[in-house]
C-alpha positions as CSV (number, residue, x, y, z in Angstrom):
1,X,-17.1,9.5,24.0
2,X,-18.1,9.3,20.5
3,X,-17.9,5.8,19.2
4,X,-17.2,4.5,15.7
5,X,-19.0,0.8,15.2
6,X,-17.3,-1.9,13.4
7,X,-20.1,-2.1,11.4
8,X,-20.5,1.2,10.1
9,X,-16.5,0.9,9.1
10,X,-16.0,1.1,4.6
11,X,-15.6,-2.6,3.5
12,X,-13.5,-3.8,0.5
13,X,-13.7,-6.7,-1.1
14,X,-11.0,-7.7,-4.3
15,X,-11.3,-11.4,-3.5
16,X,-7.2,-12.2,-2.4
17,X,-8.3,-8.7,0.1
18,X,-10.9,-8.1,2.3
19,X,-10.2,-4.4,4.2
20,X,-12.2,-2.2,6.5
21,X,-11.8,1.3,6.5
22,X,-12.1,3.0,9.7
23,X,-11.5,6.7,8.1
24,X,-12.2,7.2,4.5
25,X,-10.1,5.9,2.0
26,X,-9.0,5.1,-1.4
27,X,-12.8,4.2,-3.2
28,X,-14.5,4.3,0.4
29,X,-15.2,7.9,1.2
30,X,-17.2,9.5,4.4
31,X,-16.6,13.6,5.3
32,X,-17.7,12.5,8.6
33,X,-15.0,10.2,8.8
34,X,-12.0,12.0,7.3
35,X,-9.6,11.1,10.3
36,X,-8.7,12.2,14.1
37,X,-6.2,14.8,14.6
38,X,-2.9,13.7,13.1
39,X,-4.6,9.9,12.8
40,X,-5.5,9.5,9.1
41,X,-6.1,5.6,8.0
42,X,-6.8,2.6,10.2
43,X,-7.5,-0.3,7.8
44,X,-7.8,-3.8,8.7
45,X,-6.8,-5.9,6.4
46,X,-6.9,-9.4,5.9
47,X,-4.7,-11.0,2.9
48,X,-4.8,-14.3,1.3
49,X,-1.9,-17.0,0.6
50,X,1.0,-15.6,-1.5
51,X,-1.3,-12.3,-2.4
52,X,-0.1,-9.0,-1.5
53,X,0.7,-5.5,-2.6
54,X,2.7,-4.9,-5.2
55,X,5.8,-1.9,-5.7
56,X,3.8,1.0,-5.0
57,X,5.0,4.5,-3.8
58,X,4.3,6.4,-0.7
59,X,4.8,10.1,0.0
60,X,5.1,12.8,3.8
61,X,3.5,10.0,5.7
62,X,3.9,8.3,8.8
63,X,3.0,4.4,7.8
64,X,2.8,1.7,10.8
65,X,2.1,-1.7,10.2
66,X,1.1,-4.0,13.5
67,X,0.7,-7.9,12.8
68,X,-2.5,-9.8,14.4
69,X,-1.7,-12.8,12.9
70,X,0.2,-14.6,10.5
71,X,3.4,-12.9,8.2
72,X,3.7,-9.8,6.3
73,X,7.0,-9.5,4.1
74,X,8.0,-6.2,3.5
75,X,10.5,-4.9,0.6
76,X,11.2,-1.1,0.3
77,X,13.4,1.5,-2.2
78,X,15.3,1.7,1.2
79,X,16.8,-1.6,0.6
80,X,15.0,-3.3,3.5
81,X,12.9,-6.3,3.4
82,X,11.8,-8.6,6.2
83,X,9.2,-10.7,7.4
84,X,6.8,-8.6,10.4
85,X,4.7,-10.7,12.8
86,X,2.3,-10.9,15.9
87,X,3.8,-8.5,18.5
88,X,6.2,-6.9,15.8
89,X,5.7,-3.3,14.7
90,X,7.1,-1.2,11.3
91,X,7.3,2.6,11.0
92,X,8.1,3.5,7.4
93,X,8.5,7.4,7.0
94,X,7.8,7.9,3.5
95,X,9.1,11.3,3.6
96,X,10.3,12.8,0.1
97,X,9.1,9.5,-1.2
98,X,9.3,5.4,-0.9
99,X,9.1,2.5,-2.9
100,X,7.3,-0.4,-1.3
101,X,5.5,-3.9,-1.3
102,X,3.9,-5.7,1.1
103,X,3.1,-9.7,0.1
104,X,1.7,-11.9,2.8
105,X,4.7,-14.6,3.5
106,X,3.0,-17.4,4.1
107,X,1.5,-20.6,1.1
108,X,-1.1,-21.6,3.3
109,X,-2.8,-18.9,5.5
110,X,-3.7,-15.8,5.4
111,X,-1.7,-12.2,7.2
112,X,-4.0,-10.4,9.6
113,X,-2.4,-6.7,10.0
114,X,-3.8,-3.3,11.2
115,X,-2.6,-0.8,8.4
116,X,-2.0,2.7,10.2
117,X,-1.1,6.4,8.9
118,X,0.0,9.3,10.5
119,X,0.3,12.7,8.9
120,X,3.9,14.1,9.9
121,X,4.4,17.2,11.5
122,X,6.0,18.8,8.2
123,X,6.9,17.9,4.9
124,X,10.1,17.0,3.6
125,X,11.4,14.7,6.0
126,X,14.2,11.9,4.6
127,X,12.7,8.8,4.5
128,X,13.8,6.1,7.1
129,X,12.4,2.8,8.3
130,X,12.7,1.1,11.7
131,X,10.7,-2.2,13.0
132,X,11.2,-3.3,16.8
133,X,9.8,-6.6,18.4
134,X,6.9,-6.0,21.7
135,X,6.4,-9.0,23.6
136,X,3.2,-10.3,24.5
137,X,4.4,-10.2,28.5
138,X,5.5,-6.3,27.9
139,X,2.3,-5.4,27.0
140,X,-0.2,-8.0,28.9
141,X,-3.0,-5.8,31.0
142,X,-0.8,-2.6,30.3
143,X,-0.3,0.1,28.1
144,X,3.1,-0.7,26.3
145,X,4.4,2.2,24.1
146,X,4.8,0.9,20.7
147,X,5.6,3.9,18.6
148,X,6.3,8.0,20.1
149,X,8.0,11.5,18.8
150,X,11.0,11.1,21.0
151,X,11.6,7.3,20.5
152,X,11.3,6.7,24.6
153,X,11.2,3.5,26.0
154,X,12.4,1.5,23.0
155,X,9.3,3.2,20.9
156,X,9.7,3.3,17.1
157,X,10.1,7.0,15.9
158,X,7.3,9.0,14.1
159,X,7.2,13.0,13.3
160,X,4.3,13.9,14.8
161,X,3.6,14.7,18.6
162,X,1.9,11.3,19.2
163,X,2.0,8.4,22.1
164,X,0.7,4.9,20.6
165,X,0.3,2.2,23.2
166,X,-0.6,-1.2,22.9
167,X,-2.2,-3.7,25.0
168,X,-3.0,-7.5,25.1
169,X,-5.7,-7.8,28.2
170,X,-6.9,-11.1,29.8
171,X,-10.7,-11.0,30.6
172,X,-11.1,-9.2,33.7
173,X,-8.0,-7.1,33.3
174,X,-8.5,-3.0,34.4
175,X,-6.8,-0.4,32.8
176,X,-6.8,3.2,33.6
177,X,-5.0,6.5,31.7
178,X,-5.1,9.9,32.8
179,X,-6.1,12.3,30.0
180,X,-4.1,16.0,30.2
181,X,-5.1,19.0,29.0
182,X,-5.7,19.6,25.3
183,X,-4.7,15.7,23.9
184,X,-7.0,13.5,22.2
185,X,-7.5,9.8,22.6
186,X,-8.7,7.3,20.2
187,X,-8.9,3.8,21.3
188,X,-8.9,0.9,18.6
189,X,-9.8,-2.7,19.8
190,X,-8.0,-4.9,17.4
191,X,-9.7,-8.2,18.9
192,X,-12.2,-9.3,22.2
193,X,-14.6,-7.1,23.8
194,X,-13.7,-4.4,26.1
195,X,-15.9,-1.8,28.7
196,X,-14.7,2.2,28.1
197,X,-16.2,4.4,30.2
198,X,-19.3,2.0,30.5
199,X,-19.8,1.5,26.9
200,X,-18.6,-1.7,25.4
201,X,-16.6,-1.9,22.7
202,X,-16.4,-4.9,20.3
203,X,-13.4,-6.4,17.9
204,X,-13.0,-3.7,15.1
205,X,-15.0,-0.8,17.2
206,X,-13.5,2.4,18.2
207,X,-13.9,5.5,20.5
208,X,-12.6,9.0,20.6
209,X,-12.5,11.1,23.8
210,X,-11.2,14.8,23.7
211,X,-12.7,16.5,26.7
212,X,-12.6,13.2,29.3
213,X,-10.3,13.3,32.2
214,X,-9.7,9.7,32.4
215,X,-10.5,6.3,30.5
216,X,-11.5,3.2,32.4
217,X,-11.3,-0.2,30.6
218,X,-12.0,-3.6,31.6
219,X,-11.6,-6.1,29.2
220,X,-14.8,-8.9,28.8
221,X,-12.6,-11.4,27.2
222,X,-9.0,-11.3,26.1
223,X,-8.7,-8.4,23.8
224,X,-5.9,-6.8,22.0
225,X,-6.1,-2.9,22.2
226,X,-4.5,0.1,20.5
227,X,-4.6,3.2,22.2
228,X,-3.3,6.4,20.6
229,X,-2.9,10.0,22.6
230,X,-2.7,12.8,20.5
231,X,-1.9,16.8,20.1
């Protein structure tokens, strides 16, 4: 397993924003650290009090937007806007090309989000948004799948051959996952302190696996997990 640190992550700073960068991006840029697979951008991204991002356009990617804590409002070209939260999750397929803005909703503290893109399969698609609701008891000391190509299981929709799980563990919790032949598997821990494979894995780490049969996880103290199987 190859394991990305928390620490080694690109940091932004613009005062209202503090983001980390797990894969290069915008002014932050590592070749090591271009992306996995179809997985381009995981940035965390903390936002201030009535700060946000303003109108903005996006172009043939897959955009997902999972809420830690707190509220992010979203408005779009599409004509939707709504406020996401904890447990909620947004798929916005910018496609031939979007519109958006993204303001935290709250006046007195600040949005906690994981920012996540996916490069689609092809170019061209028509652009389309969808956000569904997970519950903290679906995905309690499972995998829960939060976002898929086929839409199964009440999964948002993206265009790419991808399987994104999430998982809220209790300490002591074991989780297991059977990897098949010719995927890819990067695991995000969002918050806590997990065990992979007998390495432990802190609150903004991450690990990729591409020739492991199975993943072991055991969770040190409640922890919140991503977990994303790829072509």
């Amino acid at each position: 397993m190859k394991i990305r640190r928390s620490k080694d992550r690109g940091y932004a700073d613009h005062g209202w924003l503090k983001s980390s960068h797990t894969f290069s991006f915008a002014d932050y840029h590592d070749p090591l650290n271009m992306g996995f697979r179809a997985l381009r951008v995981i940035n965390e991204d903390r936002v201030d009090p009535k700060m946000g991002f303003g109108t903005h356009a996006h172009q043939d990617m897959e955009i997902i937007s999972y809420v830690l804590d707190g509220g992010l409002s979203h408005k779009d070209s599409m004509g939707n806007g709504s406020v996401i939260r904890a447990g909620d999750v947004q798929r916005m397929s910018a496609g031939t090309g979007v519109r958006h803005s993204e303001f935290n909703a709250s006046t007195d503290e600040a949005v906690h989000f994981l920012q996540i893109w996916i490069v689609p399969d092809k170019r061209g698609y028509e652009p389309s948004y969808e956000e569904k609701h997970f519950t903290e008891e679906s995905r309690r000391n499972q995998l829960r799948l939060i976002a898929s190509r086929d839409a199964r299981d009440g999964s948002v929709r993206v265009h790419q051959d991808l399987n994104l799980f999430a998982s809220v563990l209790e300490e002591g919790a074991k989780l297991s996952y059977e990897n098949l032949a010719g995927r890819h598997l990067w695991l995000h821990v969002a918050k806590g302190t997990i065990d992979v494979n007998g390495a432990l894995l802190e609150a903004g780490d991450a690990g990729s696996l591409s020739e492991v049969k199975s993943l072991a996880v055991t969770a040190r103290k409640r922890s919140e997990v991503l977990f994303f199987d790829l072509a």
